[in-house]
N, C-alpha and C positions, 0 to 999 in steps of 0.2 A: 876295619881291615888294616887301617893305618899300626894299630895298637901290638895284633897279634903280629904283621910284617916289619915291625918295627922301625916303623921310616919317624924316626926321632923328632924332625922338624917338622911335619904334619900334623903328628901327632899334639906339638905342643902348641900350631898354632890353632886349631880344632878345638883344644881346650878353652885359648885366649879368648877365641869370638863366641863359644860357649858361656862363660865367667862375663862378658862383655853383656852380651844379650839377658843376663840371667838378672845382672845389675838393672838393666833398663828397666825388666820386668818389677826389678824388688821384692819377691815372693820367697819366701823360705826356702821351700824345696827345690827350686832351681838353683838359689845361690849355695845352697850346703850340697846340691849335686857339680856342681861346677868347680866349687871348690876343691871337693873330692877330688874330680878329674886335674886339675890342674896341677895338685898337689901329686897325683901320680904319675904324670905327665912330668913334671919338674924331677922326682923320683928316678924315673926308669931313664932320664936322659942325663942324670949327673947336676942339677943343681943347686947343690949344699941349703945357698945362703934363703932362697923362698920358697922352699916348699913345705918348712916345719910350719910357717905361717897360714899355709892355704889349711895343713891338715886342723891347726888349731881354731881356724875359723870355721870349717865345717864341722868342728864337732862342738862349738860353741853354740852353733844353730840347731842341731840336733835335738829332740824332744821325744824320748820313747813312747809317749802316749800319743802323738799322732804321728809318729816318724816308721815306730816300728811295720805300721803293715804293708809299708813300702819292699821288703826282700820279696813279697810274690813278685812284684815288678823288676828289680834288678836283681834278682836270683840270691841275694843275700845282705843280711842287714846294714844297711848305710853305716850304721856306728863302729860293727863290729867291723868292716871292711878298713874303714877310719882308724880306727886302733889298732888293726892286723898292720896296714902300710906304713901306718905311722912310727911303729915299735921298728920296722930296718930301718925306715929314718932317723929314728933317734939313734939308733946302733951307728952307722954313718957319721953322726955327728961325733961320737964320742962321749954317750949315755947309753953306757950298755945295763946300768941302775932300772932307768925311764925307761930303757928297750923293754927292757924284760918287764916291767912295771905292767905297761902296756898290752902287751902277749898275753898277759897272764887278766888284765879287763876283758880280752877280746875272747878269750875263752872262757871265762864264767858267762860274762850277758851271752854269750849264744844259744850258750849250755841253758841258762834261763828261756832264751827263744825257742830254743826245741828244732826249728828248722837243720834238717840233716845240710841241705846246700852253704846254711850261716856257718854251723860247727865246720863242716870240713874246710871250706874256708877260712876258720879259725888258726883248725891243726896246723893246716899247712903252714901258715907264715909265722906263727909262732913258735912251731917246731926249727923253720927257717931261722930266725932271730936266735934262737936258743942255742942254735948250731954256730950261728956268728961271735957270740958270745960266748963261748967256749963250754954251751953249760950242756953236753951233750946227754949226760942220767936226764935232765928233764925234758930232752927233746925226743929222746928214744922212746916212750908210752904216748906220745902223742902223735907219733908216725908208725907206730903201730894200730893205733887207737882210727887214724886215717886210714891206713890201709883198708883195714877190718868193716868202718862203718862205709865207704865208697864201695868194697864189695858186696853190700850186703842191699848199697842202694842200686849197685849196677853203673857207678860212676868212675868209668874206666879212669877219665885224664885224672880225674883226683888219685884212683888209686893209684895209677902209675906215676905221678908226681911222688907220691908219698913212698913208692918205691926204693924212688932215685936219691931223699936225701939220707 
């Protein structure tokens, strides 16, 4: 509730004792989910200097062979989710090279995963990023490519995201 309401300092310290506890734990999939979070969390409130760190350390934990059948659980693949947030962080920084690098990872491995909820979550931020980066011919087929495959699954918010950019 905190995430979609956007109460910024909720949200990041949610993350903290998330990342905190995940440490105690020690177990992979905690701390590459925590990371994830923290790194989005850092993300959506503005903080340049750590959250390139959180995305690179979840995706350094990341292992497709036991990592991937986790998008039934969080509705879309850890990695690809990871490389979609992490390519407007890199844009943010001032690697629009790495942005788009990264867009462009997060959309073949999905496209490999097959899952319609992984791709569209693909489309969308790397169409995002593309659009940041001024690189609009290649963001145009992928927000149509969005629109198209969200109608066809009946995924209104995607599609009407994919609308809007």
């Amino acid at each position: 509730m905190s995430f979609v309401a956007f109460k910024g300092n909720a949200v990041r310290q949610l993350a903290t004792q998330f990342l905190a506890l995940a440490e105690k734990q020690n177990a992979t999939v905690p701390l590459m989910v925590a990371h994830r979070l923290m790194a989005a969390s850092l993300l959506f409130t503005g903080d340049l200097a750590k959250r390139r760190s959180h995305f690179d350390q979840a995706i350094t934990l990341y292992d497709p062979a036991e990592h991937r059948s986790l998008a039934i659980r969080f509705g879309q693949d850890v990695r690809v989710a990871i490389l979609s947030l992490r390519s407007l962080a890199l844009w943010m920084l001032g690697y629009p090279g790495a942005a788009c690098a990264d867009a462009e990872r997060a959309i073949q491995e999905a496209r490999v995963i097959g899952q319609a909820a992984t791709i569209m979550y693909a489309l969308f931020w790397a169409s995002a990023t593309y659009v940041c980066c001024g690189k609009y011919a290649a963001a145009s087929p992928l927000i149509d490519e969005l629109v198209l495959l969200a109608g066809k699954k009946g995924a209104f918010h995607w599609r009407a995201l994919g609308m809007m950019e």
